[in-house]
C-alpha positions as CSV (number, residue, x, y, z in Angstrom):
1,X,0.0,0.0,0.0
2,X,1.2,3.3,-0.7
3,X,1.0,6.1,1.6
4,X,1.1,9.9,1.0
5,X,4.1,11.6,2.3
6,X,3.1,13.8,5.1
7,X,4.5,17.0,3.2
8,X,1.4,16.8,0.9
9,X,-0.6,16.2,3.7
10,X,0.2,19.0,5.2
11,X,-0.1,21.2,2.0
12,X,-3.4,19.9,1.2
13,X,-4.9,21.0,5.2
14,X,-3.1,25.0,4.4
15,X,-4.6,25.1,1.0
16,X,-7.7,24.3,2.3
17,X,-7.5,26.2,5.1
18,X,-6.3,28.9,2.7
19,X,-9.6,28.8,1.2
20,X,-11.9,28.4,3.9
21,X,-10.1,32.1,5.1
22,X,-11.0,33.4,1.7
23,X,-14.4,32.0,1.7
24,X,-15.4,33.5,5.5
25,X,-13.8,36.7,4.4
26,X,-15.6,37.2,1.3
27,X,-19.0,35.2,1.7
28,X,-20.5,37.8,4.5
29,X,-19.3,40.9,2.2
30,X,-21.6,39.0,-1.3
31,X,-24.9,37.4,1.0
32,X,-25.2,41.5,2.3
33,X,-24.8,42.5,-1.4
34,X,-27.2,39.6,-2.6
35,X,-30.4,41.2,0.5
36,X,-29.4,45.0,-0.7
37,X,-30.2,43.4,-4.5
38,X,-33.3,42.0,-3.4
39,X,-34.5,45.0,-1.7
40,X,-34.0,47.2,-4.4
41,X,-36.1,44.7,-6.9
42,X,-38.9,44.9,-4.5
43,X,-38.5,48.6,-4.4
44,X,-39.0,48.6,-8.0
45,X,-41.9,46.7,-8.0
46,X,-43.7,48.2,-5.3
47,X,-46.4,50.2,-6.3
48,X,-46.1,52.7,-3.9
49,X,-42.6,53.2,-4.7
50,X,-43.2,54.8,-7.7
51,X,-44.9,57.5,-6.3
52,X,-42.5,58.6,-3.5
53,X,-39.7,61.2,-5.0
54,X,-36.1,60.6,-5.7
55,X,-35.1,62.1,-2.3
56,X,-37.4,59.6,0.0
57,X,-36.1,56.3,-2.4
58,X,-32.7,57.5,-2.5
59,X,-32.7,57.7,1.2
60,X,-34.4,54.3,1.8
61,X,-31.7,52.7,0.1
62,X,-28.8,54.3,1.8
63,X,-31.0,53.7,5.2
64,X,-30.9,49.5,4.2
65,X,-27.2,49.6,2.7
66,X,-26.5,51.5,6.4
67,X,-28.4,48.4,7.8
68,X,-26.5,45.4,5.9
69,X,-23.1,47.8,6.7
70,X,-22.2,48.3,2.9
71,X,-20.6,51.4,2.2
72,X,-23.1,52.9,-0.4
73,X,-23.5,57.0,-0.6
74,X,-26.0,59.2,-1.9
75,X,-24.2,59.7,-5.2
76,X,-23.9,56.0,-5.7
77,X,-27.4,55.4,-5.9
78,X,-29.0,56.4,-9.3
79,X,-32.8,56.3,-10.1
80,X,-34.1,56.6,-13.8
81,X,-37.6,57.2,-14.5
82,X,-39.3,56.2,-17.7
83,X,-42.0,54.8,-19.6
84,X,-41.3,52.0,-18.6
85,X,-41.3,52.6,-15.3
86,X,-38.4,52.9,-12.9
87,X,-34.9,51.6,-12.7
88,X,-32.9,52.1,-9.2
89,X,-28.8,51.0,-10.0
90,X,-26.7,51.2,-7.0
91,X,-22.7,50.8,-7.8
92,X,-20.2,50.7,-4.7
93,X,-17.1,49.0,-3.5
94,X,-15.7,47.2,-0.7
95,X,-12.2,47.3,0.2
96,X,-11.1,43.9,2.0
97,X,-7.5,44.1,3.3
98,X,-5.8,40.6,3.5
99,X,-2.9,39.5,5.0
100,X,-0.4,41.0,2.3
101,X,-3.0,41.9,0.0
102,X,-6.2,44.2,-0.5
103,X,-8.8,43.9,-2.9
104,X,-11.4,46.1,-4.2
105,X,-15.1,44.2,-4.7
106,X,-16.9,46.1,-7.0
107,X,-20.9,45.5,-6.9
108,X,-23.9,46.7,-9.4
109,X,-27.1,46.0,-7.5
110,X,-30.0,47.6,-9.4
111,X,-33.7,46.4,-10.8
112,X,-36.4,47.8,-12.8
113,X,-40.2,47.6,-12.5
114,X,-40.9,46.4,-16.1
């Protein structure tokens, strides 16, 4: 029987371990992203939300972004008005320093009420 020399062993627990860091670092940071998203669509398709003003949406957003702790300001929501109907786009960034390195996530919740 051949057995795996304990060097590989050893490399395949940090690698995983490795990944498991990345994974609780950056999981939190996308599921708050992924509930800001689904707020946004079901601002869109509310039908009292298209009768409040720009201001009052604007700041509901920012107020839930506050909530899920995402760094989203007033200029970074944008709210189009058509036709259509309405389209709310949110663009941001999180910065997430690492041990040796930093990375910029860049997200681009928005919806539409078609």
């Amino acid at each position: 029987m051949n057995r795996v020399p304990r060097w590989r062993v050893a490399l395949g627990i940090a690698v995983l371990g490795g990944m498991a860091y990345l994974l609780a670092s950056f999981a939190p940071i996308y599921f708050r992203n992924l509930e800001l998203q689904h707020y946004v669509s079901d601002l869109t398709h509310s039908s009292a939300s298209s009768q409040q003003s720009d201001d009052l949406l604007r700041t509901r957003v920012l107020t839930r972004a506050r909530q899920l702790d995402l760094p989203v300001m007033e200029d970074n929501v944008r709210i189009v008005h058509s036709q259509d109907g309405m389209r709310i786009d949110v663009r941001y960034f999180v910065r997430v320093d690492l041990p040796g390195y930093t990375v910029d996530l860049h997200f681009y919740p928005g919806a539409g009420s078609q």
